[in-house]
MIMAR-172428 format. One line per 5 residues: for each residue x negated, y negated, z negated of C-alpha. Coordinates in Angstrom, 1 decimal, m for minus. Layout:
<gutors>
X/Y/Z | ...
</gutors>
This chain:
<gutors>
m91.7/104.6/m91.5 | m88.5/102.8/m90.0 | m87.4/104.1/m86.7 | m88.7/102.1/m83.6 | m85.8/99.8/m82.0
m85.2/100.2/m78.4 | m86.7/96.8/m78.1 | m89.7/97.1/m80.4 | m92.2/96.3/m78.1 | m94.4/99.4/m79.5
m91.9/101.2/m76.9 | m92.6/99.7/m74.4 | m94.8/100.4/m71.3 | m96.1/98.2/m68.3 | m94.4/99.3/m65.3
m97.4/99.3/m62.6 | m96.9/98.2/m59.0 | m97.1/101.4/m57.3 | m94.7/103.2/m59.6 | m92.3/100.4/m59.0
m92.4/100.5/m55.5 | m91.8/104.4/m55.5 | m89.2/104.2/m58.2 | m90.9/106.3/m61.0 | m91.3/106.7/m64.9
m94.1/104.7/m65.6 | m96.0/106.1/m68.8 | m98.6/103.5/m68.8 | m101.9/103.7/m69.3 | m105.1/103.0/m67.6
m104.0/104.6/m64.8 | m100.8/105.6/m65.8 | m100.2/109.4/m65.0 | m98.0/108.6/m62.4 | m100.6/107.0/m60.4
m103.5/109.2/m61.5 | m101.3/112.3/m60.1 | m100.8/110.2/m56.8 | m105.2/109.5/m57.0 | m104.2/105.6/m56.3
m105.2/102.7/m58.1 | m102.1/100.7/m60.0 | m102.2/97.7/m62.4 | m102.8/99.5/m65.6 | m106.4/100.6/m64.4
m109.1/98.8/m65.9 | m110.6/95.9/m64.1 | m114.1/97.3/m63.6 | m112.1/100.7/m61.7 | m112.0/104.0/m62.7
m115.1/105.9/m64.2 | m118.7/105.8/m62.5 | m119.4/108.4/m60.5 | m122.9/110.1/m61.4 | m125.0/111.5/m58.7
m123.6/113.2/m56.1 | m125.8/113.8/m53.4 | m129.3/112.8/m52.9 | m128.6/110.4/m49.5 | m126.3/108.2/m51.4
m128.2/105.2/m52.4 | m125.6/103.6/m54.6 | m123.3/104.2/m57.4 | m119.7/104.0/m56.0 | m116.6/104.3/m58.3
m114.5/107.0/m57.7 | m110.9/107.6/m58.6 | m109.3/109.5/m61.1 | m108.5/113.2/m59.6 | m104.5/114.8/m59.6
m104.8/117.0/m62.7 | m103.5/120.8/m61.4 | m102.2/123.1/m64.9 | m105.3/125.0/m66.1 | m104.5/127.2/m69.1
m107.7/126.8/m71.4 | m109.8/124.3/m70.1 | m110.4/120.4/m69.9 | m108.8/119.5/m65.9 | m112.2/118.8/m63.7
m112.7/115.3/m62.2 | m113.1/114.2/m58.8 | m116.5/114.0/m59.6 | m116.4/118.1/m60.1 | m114.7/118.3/m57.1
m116.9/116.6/m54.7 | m119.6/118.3/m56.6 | m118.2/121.8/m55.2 | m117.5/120.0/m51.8 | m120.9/119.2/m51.6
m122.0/122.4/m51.6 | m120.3/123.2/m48.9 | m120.8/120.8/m46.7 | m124.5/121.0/m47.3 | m127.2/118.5/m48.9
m130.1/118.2/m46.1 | m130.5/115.6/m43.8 | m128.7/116.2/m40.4 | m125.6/114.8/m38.3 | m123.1/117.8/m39.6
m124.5/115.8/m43.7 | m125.2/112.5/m43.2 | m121.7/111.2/m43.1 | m120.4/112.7/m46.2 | m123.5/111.0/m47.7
m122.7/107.3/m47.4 | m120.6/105.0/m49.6 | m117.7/104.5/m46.8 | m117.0/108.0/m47.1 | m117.1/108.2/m51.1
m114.3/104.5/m50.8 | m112.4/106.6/m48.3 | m111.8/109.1/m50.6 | m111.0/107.1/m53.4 | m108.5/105.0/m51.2
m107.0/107.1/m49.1 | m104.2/110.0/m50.7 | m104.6/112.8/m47.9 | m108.3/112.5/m48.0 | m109.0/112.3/m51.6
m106.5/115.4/m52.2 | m108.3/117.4/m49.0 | m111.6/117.0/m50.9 | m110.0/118.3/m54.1 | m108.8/121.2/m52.0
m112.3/121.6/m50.3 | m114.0/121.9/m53.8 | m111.2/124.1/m55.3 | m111.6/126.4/m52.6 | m115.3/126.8/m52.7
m114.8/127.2/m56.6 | m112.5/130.1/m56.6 | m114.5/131.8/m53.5 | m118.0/131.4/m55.7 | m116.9/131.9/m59.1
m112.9/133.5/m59.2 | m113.5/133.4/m63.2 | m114.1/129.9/m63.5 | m111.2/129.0/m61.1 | m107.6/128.9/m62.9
m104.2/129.9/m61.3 | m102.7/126.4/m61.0 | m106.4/125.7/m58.7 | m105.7/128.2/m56.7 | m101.8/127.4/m56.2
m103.2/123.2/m56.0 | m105.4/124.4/m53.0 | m102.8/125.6/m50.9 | m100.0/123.2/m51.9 | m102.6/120.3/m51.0
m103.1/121.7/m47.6 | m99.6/122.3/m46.4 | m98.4/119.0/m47.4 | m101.8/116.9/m45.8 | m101.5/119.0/m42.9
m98.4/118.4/m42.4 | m98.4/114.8/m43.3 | m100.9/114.9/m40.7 | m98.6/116.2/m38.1 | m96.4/113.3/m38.2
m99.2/110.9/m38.6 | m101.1/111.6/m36.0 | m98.0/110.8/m33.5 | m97.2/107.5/m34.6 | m98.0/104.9/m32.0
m100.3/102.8/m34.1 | m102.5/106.0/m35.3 | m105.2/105.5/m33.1 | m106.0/102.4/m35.4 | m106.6/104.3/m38.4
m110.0/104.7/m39.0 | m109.3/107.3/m41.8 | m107.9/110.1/m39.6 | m111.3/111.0/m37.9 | m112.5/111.9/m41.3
m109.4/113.7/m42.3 | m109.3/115.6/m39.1 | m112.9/117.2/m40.0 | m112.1/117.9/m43.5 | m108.7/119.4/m42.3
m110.8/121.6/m39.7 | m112.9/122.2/m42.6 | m110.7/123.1/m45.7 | m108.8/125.4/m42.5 | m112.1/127.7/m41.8
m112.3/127.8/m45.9 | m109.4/129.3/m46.4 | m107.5/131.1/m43.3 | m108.9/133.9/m41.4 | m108.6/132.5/m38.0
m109.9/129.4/m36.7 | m106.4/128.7/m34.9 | m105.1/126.6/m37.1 | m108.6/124.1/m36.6 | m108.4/124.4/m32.6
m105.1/122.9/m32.9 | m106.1/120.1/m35.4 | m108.8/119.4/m32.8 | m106.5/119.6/m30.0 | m103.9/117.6/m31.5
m106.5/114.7/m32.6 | m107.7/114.7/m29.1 | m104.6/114.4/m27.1 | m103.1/111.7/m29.4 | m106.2/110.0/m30.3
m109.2/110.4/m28.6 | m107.6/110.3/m25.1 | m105.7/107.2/m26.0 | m108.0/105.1/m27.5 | m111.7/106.3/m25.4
m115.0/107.0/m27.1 | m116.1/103.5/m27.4 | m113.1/102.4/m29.6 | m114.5/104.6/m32.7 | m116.0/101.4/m34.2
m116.8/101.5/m37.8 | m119.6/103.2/m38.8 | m117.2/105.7/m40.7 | m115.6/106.7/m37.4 | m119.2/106.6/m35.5
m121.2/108.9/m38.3 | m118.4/111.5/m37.7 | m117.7/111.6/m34.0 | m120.8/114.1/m33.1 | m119.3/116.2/m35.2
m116.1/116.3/m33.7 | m117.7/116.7/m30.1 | m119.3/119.7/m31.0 | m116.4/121.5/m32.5 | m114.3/120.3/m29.6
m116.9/121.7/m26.8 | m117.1/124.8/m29.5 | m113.2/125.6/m29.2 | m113.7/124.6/m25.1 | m116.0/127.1/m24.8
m114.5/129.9/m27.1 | m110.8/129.6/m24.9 | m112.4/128.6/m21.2 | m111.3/125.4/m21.4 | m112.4/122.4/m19.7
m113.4/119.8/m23.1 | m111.4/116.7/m21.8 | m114.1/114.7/m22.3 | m116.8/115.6/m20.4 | m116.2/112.5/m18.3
m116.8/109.8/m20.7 | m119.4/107.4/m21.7 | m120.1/108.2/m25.4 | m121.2/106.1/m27.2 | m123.6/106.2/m29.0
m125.3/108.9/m26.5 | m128.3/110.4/m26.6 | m131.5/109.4/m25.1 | m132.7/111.9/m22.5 | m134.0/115.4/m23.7
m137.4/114.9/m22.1 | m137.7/110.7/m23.7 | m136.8/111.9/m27.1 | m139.5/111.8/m30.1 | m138.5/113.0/m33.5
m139.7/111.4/m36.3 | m137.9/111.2/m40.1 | m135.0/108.5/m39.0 | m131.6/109.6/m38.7 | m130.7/107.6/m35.9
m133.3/110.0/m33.7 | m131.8/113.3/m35.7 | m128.6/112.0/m34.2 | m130.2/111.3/m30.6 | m131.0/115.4/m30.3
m128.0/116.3/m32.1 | m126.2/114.0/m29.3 | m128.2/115.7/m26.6 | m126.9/119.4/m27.7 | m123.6/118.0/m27.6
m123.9/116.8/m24.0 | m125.7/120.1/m22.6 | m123.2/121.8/m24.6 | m120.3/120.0/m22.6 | m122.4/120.5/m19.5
m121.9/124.4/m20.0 | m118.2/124.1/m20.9 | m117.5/122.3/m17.6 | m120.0/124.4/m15.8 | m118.3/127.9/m17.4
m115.0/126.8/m15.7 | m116.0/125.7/m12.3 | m117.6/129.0/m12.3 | m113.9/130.7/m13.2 | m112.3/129.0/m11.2
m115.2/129.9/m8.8 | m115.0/134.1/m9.5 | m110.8/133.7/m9.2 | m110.8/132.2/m5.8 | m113.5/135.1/m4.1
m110.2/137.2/m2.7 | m108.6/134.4/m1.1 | m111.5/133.1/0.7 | m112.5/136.4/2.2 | m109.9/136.2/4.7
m111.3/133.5/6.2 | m114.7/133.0/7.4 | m114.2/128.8/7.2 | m112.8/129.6/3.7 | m115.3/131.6/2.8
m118.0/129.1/4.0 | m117.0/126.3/1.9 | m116.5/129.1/m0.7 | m120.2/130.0/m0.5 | m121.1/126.4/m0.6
m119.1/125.8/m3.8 | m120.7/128.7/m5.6 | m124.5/127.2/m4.5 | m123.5/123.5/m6.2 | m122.8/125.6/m9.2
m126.2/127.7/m9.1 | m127.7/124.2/m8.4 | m125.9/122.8/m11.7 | m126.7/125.4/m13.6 | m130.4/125.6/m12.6
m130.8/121.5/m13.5 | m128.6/122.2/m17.0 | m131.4/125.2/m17.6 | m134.5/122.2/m16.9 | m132.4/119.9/m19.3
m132.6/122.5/m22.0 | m136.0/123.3/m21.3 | m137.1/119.5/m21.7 | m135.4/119.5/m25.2 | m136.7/122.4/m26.5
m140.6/121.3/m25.7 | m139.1/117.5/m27.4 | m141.9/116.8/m29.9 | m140.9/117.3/m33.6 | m143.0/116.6/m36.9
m141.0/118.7/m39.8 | m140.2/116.2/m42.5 | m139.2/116.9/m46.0 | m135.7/115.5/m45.9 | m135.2/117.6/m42.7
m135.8/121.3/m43.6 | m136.5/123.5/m40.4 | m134.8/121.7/m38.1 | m136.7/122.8/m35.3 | m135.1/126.2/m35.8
m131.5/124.3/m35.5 | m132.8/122.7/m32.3 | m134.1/126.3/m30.7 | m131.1/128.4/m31.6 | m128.9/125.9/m30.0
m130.6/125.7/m26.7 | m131.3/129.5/m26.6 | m127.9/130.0/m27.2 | m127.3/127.9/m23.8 | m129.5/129.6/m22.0
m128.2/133.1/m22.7 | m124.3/131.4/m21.6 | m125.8/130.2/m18.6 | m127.5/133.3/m17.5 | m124.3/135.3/m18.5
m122.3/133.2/m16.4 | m124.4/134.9/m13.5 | m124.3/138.3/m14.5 | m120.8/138.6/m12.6 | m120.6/140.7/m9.7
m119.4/137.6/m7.2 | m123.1/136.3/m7.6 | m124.8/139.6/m6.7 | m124.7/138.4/m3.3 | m127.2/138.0/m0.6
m126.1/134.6/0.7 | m126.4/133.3/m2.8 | m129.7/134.0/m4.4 | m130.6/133.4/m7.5 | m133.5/131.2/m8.3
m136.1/133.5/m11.2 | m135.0/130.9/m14.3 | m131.3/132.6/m13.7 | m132.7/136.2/m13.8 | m130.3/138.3/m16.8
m133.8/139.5/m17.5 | m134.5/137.2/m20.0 | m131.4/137.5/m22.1 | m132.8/140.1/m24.4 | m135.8/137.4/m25.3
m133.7/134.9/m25.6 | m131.3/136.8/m27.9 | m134.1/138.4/m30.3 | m135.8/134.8/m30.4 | m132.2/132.9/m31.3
m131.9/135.6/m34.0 | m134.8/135.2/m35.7 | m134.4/131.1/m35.4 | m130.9/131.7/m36.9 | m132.4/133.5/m40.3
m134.9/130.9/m40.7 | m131.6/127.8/m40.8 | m128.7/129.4/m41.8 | m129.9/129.0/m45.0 | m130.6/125.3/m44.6
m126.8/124.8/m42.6 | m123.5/124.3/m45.1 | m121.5/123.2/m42.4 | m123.6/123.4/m39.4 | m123.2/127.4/m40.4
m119.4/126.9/m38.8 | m120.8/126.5/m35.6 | m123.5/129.1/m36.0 | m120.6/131.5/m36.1 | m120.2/131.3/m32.2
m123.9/131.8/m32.0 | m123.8/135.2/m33.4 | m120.9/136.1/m32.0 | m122.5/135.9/m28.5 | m125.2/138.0/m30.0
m123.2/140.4/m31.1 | m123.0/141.4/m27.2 | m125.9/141.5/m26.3 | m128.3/143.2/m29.5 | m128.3/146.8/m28.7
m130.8/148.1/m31.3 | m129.2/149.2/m35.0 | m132.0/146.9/m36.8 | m130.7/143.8/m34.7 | m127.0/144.3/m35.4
m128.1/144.8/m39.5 | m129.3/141.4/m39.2 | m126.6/140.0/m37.5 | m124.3/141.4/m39.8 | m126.1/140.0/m42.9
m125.9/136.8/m41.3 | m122.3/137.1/m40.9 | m122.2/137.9/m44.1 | m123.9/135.1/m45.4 | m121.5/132.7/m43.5
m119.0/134.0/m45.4 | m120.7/133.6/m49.1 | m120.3/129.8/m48.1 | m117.0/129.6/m48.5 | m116.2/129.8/m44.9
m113.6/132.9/m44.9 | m113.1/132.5/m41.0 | m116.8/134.3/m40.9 | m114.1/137.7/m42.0 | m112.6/138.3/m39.1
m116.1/137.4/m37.4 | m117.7/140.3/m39.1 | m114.7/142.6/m38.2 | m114.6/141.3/m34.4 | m118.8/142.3/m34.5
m118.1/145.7/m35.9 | m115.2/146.6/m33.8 | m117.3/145.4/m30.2 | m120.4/147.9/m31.5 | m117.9/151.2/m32.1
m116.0/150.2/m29.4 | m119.0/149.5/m26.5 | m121.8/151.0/m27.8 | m123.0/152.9/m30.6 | m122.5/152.5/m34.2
m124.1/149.8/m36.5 | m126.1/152.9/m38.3 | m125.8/155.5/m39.8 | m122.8/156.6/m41.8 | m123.5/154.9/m45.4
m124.8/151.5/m43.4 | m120.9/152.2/m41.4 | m119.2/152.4/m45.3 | m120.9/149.1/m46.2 | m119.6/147.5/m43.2
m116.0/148.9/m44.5 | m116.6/147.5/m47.8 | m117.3/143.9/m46.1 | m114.4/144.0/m44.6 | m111.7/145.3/m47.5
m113.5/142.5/m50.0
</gutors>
């Protein structure tokens, strides 16, 4: 066979679009490998888009395409598709019906991720990461090297982004936020990385733009989930949540007027309603600081200390309506549904949690005054019921939670103060433990935090091989 001329046109390749733009070898193809590394679309790609994805998750009623996936070097094996990625993504995020699901479960999200780069690579990273924490044998090198290249060059792509003046117009960065927050708690120890993701997205976009500018139904499907891990990092640092003030939109009904049924748009009213008492208690844990820090200056002073004592009896006030609120919701009337797995346990943990805050808040000395007593539903005597009854509610969802389990993790880190009893802090442990089989590695320093408080305050876990096991947790 003669050699091929440098103007045969069996040499030559259709230059796509995109890889003109960017000034690269085109290869051709359909995509061409340029492209397909880049997960965008270009002009070699067939008309009818890239292949059809199969079934992903059971809320998605239709069939969406799905974009080819950046290929990483894998040694002996085929490179997985996006479909195998968002397969493993899946399972961490969770496949029953709820607010922390429901938005991963819709066709926006699935043309989001084949549209947009950072988010299309973050769920590659998401599913990379859950494969080499579930199965290290199936996982090759270059997926292990892809998941942490992908996530310093999105998060700091994200940096820059999310300072730009026209950001608060994309409607793709509230997604990417949450599965930046996400892929974070996945992979790093601490959650300090996520605060700041938070705190960034809520100083450059939330604040600027207001609640009621998240339009789309995209942007609206996600935004209880970024409340709750907003008031969740408020709460963990003492922090006022910024947005405590604001109309949100939507809202949910009041506790008491809310009835349950199987539609999601009532799911989302209680999930809603947590988020608002849980923003209640933020604001209400630092008036009462601020309350507790300002006891020595006021004592000098009997007009001081007047207003003083009236301050501190708007907050017992507060806190006694917040504790009537949570009260209505957990008596809300709920039939279980199929699509809804024991959801009433998500609902009970969440207000018992509350309540044990709220009573805590109270168990300072500067309230153990005469001139401010307590009414009985403020009483630390019920803190021990409410802790064994959260408990056993947590068991009974955890296993239901993917990534409601992230915010489960503050929930038994407040019981981890107050279970005393060896079998109590077993379970708690477990639980900790089974956080961390997720995929969520942040549940690591959780379990070491809960062990260190026990030897620390009170007495050990169990006996010595139960103390070895604890160990082992921790080294693997």
């Amino acid at each position: 066979m003669p050699n091929v001329g440098p103007f045969d046109k069996r040499r030559r390749t259709r230059r796509c679009e995109q890889c003109r733009i960017s000034r690269t070898k085109c290869v051709g193809g359909r995509p061409c490998n340029a492209c397909e590394s880049r997960s965008t679309r270009c002009e070699n790609q067939k008309p009818h888009g890239a292949r059809q994805a199969v079934v992903l998750h059971p809320q998605i009623p239709v069939v969406t395409p799905l974009p080819s996936t950046p290929r990483p070097p894998r040694s002996k094996s085929q490179a997985r598709s996006m479909v195998d990625y968002l397969k493993l993504a899946y399972q961490v995020i969770g496949r029953g019906s709820s607010s922390w699901t429901d938005p991963f479960a819709t066709n926006d999200f699935l043309r989001l991720v084949r549209d947009n780069e950072n988010v299309g690579h973050a769920v590659i990273a998401i599913g990379a990461a859950h494969l080499a924490h579930s199965e290290p044998t199936a996982c090759s090198p270059g997926e292990i090297d892809l998941v942490g290249s992908i996530q310093r060059n999105i998060y700091a792509k994200y940096l820059v982004r999310i300072k730009d003046r026209d950001a608060h117009r994309d409607s793709s960065l509230l997604p990417l936020t949450i599965l930046l927050c996400l892929l974070q708690l996945m992979t790093a120890e601490s959650n300090n990385i996520a605060l700041h993701i938070l705190d960034e997205f809520t100083t450059h976009i939330v604040a600027s733009r207001g609640p009621d500018v998240f339009s789309t139904d995209l942007e609206r499907g996600f935004l209880p989930i970024y409340r709750f891990l907003q008031v969740l990092g408020a709460l963990q640092r003492d922090q006022s949540t910024k947005i405590a003030d604001w109309e949100w939109q939507p809202t949910g009904s009041e506790p008491g007027q809310i009835v349950l049924s199987n539609e999601s748009s009532q799911i989302n009213d209680i999930f809603s309603s947590i988020c608002t008492l849980a923003i209640t208690f933020a604001e209400l844990n630092v008036a009462n600081q601020a309350w507790v820090q300002d006891e020595k200056l006021c004592l000098s002073e009997f007009r001081s200390y007047s207003a003083y004592l009236d301050r501190g009896r708007g907050i017992i006030k507060q806190a006694h309506q917040l504790i009537q609120q949570i009260t209505q919701l957990e008596r809300t009337p709920f039939k279980p549904q199929d699509t809804q797995p024991n959801l009433d346990h998500m609902i009970a943990s969440n207000c018992l949690i509350l309540k044990i805050g709220i009573l805590r808040t109270f168990s300072h000395p500067a309230w153990q005054i005469d001139p401010l007593p307590l009414p009985p539903d403020l009483s630390e005597s019920k803190i021990q019921e409410y802790a064994t009854s959260a408990l056993d509610h947590l068991e009974k969802r955890i296993g239901f939670s993917g990534l409601e389990s992230v915010a489960y993790l503050s929930h038994l880190m407040a019981l981890v103060l107050e279970i005393g009893d060896v079998d109590g802090r077993r379970r708690v442990l477990r639980l900790l433990e089974r956080v961390r089989g997720m995929g969520f590695r942040v549940a690591t320093m959780c379990v070491g935090d809960a062990v260190l408080v026990w030897e620390t305050f009170g007495p050990k876990v169990a006996d010595e091989t139960d103390s070895n096991k604890s160990e082992h947790m921790l080294e693997s």
